[in-house]
N, C-alpha and C positions, 0 to 999 in steps of 0.2 A: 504494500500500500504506500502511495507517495509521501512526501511531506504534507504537500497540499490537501490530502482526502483528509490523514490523521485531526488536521486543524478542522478539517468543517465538520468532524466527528461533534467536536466541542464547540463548536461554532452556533448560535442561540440562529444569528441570521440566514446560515447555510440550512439548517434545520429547519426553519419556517419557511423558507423558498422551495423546499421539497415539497410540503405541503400544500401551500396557497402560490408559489410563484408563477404558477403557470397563467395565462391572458385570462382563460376562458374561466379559472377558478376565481379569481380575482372579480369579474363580471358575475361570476352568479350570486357570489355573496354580498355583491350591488347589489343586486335583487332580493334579493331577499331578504337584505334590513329595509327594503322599501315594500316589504307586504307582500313580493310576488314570489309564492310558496309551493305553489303546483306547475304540474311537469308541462305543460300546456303553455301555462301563459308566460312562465321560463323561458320555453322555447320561442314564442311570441317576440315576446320583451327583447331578445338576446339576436336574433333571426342565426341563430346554431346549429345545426346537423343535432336530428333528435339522438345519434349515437355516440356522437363530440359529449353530449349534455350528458346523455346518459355516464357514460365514463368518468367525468369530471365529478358526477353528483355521486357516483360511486365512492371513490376517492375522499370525498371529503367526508360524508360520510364512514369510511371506516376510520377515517382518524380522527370522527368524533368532534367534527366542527360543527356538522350536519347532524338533524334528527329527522327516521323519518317518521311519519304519522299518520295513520289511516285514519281518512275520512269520509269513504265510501267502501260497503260491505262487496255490495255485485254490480260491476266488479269490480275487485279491490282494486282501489287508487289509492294513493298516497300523496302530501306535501311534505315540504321538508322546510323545516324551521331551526333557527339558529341555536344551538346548545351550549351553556356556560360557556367554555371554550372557546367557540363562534364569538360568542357579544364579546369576547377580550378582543375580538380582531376591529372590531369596529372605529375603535379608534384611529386603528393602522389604517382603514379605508378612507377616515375624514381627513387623518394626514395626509394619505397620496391626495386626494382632490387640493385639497390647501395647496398642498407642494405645485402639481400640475395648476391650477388658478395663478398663482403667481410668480410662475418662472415661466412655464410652456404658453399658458393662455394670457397672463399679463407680461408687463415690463419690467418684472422682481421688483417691485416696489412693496414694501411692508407697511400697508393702510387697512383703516378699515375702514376706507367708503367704497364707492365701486361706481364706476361711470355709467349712463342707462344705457347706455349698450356694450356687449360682450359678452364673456360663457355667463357668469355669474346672473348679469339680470335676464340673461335666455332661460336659465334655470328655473330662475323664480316666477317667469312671465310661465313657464310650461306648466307650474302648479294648479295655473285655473284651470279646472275643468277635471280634477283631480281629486280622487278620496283620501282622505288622509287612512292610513290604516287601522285597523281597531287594533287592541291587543297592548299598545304602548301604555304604561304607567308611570307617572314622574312624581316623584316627591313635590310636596309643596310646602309653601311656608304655613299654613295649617295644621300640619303634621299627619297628611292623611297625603297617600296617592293617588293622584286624578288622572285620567285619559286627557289629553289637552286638547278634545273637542266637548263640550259639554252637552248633557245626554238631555235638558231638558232646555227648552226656551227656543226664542227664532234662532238662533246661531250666536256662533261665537268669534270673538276679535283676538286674537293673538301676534301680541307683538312682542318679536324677539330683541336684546339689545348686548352689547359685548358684556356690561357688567358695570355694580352700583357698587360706591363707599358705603362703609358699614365703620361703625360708631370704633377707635381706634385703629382703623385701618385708612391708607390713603384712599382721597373720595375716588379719584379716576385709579381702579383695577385694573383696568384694559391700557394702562400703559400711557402717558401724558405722550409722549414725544409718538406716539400713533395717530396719525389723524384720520377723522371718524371716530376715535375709543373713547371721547370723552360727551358729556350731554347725557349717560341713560338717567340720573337723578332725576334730574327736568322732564325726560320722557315718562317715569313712572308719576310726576307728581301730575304732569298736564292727564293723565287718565285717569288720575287721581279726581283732578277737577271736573271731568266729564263724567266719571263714573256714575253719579242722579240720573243721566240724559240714557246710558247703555241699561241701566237697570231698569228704566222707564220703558224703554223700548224693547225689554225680554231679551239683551242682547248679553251672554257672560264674558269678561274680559280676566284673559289670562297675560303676566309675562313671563316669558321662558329666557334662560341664558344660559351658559354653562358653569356658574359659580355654582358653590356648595350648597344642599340645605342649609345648614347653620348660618354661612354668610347674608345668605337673603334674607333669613328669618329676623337674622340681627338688624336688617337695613327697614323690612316690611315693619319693626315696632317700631324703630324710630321714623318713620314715615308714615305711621298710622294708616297704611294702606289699606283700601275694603276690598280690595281685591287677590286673590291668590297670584305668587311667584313660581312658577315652576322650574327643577332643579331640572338640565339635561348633562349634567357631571360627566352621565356614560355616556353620551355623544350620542344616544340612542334614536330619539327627534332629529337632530341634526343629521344622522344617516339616512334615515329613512325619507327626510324630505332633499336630500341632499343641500342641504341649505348652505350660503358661501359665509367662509369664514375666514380668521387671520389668526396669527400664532401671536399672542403676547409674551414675553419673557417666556415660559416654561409650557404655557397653556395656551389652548385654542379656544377662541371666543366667536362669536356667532355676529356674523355683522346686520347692521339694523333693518330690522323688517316688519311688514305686518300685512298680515292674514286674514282676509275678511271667510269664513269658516260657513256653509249651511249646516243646517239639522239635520243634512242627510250625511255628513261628514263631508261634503265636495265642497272644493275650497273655489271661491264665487272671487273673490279679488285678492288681487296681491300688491300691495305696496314698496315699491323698491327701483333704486335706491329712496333712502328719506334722509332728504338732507332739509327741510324744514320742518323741526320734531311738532308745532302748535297745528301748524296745515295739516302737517300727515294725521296727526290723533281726530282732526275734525273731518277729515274726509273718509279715513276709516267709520266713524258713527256714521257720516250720510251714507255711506255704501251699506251699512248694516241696516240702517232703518227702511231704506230702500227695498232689499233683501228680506225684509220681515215684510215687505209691504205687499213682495210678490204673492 
């Protein structure tokens, strides 16, 4: 055995590129933190040789990134869902999009705005018209885990931001010398001030970021917020919507957005770029009251 094999023996990154390194495994486990679970819409989604898919889905499956799951008796069909294992990788997915967003598909610039055109807001533009998927749970500053579409009312507004100061900690998290990383305070208080007008209109208002429970929890009492923060630590939302984001100091932060959400979980508008946070918070309520109007 060479020098070289001995080293990728012990090698953590030779050893994970056994596993996931290949195009086509890489792409399914895209799919599949994004909902699409079954062998059919896989092969849809992917446009892959159903015996490419097959093999690949085999593969990850025996080494237990994959689960499968029967969900029809006659005849047996199966999807296959992401296993402990699997959700460790997720993060390694939101990194390659990061990495590709801002070297391949931008100018390596380290921001967190985004011009209205480019991959980033093609992404977010392709959400309308889109289900969010069921099954996602996220901590909230309540202390209870919610789906980040809310199961009762006309719809719901979700807007995402990089991250808020919390009472001994500097206010801008997302990094001063980042621009776009600074304003989510301002953004949660202005939905703060609207929030009579969304509750009025049956409309539920969530924020999501990638900070801790604890941190938000710390930020939502000192902010008196009547609305829930929701935690996506695991980068789990952010995968599944593939939403664009930046890398602060050590961490990946979700750049600003927001989601005008139906009752049937299909997300009806998307807000993005927002670089005026007072306009955006009022045009998302007119699109939701709207929305409820249909």
């Amino acid at each position: 055995m060479s020098p070289r094999r001995v080293a990728d023996d012990a090698c953590g990154i030779a050893q994970a590129a056994a596993v996931v390194g290949d195009w086509w495994s890489l792409l399914i486990l895209r799919e599949v933190a994004r909902g699409h679970v079954r062998f059919d819409r896989l092969a849809e989604e992917l446009g892959v040789s159903r015996k490419v898919l097959s093999e690949r889905l085999r593969t990850l499956t025996d080494h237990h990134v994959l689960e499968r799951r029967l969900y029809q008796d006659r005849p047996a069909r199966y999807e296959y869902v992401l296993t402990e294992r699997g959700r460790g990788l997720v993060p390694v997915l939101v990194s390659l999009q990061d990495w590709a967003d801002r070297w391949l598909l931008g100018d390596g610039t380290l921001t967190g705005e985004a011009p209205g055109e480019g991959a980033e807001a093609r992404r977010v533009a392709g959400l309308v018209g889109e289900p969010v998927a069921p099954g996602l749970l996220l901590p909230g500053t309540d202390g209870s885990a919610h789906d980040p579409v809310a199961a009762d009312g006309r719809g719901t507004v979700l807007f995402a931001y990089p991250a808020t100061g919390v009472p001994g900690i500097p206010a801008d998290l997302a990094g001063p010398s980042v621009p776009g990383g600074a304003g989510c305070t301002l953004e949660s208080r202005q939905f703060r001030a609207a929030w009579p007008e969304f509750r009025d209109a049956g409309i539920a208002v969530y924020g999501m970021s990638t900070q801790s429970p604890p941190e938000q929890a710390a930020f939502a009492r000192a902010e008196d917020l009547p609305f829930t923060l929701l935690s996506d630590d695991r980068l789990q939302l952010t995968a599944a919507l593939r939403l664009p984001t930046f890398r602060a100091g050590q961490s990946l932060r979700v750049k600003r957005l927001i989601l005008v959400i139906g009752p049937d979980r299909v997300v009806r508008h998307a807000v993005f770029p927002v670089t005026d946070i007072p306009a955006a918070v009022t045009e998302s309520l007119d699109l939701a009251r709207a929305m409820g109007r249909q």
